[in-house]
PLY file of the C-alpha trace (Angstrom):
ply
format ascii 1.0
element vertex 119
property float x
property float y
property float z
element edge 118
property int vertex1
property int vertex2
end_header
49.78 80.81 46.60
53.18 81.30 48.84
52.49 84.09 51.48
55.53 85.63 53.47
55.48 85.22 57.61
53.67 88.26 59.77
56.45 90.04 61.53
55.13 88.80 65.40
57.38 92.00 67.37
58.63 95.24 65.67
61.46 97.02 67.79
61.41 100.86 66.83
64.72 102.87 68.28
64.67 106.71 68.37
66.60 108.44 70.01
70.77 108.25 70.65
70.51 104.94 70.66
71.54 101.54 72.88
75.54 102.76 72.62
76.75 102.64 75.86
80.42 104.39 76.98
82.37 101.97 80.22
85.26 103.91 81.54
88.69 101.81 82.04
88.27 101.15 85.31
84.65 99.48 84.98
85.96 97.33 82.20
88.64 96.19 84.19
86.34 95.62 86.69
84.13 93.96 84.77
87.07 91.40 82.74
88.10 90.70 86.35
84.68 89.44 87.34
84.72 87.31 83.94
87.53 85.48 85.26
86.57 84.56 88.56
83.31 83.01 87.11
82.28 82.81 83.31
81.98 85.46 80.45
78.03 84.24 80.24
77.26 84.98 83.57
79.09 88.27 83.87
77.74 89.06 80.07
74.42 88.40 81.15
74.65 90.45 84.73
75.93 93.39 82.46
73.81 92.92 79.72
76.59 92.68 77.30
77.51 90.99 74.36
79.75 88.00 75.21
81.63 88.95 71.97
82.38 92.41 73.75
83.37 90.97 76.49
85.99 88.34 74.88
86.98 91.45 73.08
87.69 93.66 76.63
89.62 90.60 78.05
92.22 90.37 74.61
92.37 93.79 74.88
93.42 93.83 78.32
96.05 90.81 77.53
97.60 93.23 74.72
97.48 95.77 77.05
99.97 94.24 79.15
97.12 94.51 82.15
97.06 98.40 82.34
93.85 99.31 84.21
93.61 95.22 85.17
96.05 93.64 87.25
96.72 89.97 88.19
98.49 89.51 91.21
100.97 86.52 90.89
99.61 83.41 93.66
101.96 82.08 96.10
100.14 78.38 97.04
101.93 77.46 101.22
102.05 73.92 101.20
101.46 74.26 104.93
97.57 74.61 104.17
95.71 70.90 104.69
93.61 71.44 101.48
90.92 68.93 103.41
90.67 71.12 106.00
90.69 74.17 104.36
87.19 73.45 101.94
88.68 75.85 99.53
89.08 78.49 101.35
91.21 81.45 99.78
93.74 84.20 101.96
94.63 87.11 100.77
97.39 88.95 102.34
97.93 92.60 100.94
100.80 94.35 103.62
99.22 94.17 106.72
95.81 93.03 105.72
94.56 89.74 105.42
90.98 88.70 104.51
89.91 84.77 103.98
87.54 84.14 100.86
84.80 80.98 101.41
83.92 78.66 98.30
80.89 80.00 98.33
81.58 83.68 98.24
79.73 86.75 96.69
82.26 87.62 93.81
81.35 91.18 93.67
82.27 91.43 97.49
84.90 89.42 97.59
86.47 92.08 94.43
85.43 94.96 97.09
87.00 93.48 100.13
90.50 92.89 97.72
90.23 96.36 96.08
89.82 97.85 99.90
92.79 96.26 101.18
94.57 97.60 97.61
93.79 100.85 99.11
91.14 101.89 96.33
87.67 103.01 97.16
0 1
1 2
2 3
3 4
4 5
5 6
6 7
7 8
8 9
9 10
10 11
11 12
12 13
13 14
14 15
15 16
16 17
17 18
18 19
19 20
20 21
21 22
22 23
23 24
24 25
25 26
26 27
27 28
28 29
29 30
30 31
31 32
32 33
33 34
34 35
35 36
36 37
37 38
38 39
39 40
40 41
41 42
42 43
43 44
44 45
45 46
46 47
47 48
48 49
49 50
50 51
51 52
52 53
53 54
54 55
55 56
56 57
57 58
58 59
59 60
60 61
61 62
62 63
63 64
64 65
65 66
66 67
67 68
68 69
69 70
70 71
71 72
72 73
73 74
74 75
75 76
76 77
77 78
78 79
79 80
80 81
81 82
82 83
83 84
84 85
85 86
86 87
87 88
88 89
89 90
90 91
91 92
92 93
93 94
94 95
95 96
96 97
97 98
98 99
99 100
100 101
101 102
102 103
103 104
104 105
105 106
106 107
107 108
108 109
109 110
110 111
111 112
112 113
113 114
114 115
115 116
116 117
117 118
């Protein structure tokens, strides 16, 4: 006699649901953070999809940026890359902040978007 599996879990949804609404600014936010580390990790920290998130980044590209913007890098070949340990300056007009390797990439955004003059 063939007998069919016991469902182990049953998930039961009322309600409005799991949909969740990100305004432009947090999705820019959040295709930004993709970049400086991996879609999985960021994914996972926003508990998203890493299908939507692939999506938000091509959407962004088609865009042309609007909402995210890349800021073209000028390397100085005066820097002694031994010295330096990867270290990362950022000049924005008059301010200048220095990134270390090892970084929190959520400040590191804050610090930028600061000296970009948001809040």
């Amino acid at each position: 006699m063939l007998t069919m599996p016991m469902a182990r879990r049953i998930e039961v949804f009322t309600g409005a649901g799991r949909r969740r609404r990100w305004d432009a600014q947090t999705k820019a936010r959040i295709v930004a953070e993709s970049y400086a580390s991996s879609v999985g990790e960021v994914a996972e920290r926003y508990a998203l999809c890493k299908n939507q998130l692939f999506g938000w980044r091509r959407d962004a590209r088609r865009a042309g940026g609007e909402g995210l913007s890349f800021t073209p890098v000028v390397v100085d070949g005066r820097v002694d890359e031994a010295r330096s340990g990867g270290l990362i300056e950022v000049e924005l007009g008059a301010g200048r902040v220095r990134i270390g390797r090892g970084a929190d990439v959520a400040m590191a955004l804050a610090v930028i978007g600061a000296l970009r003059g948001r809040k």
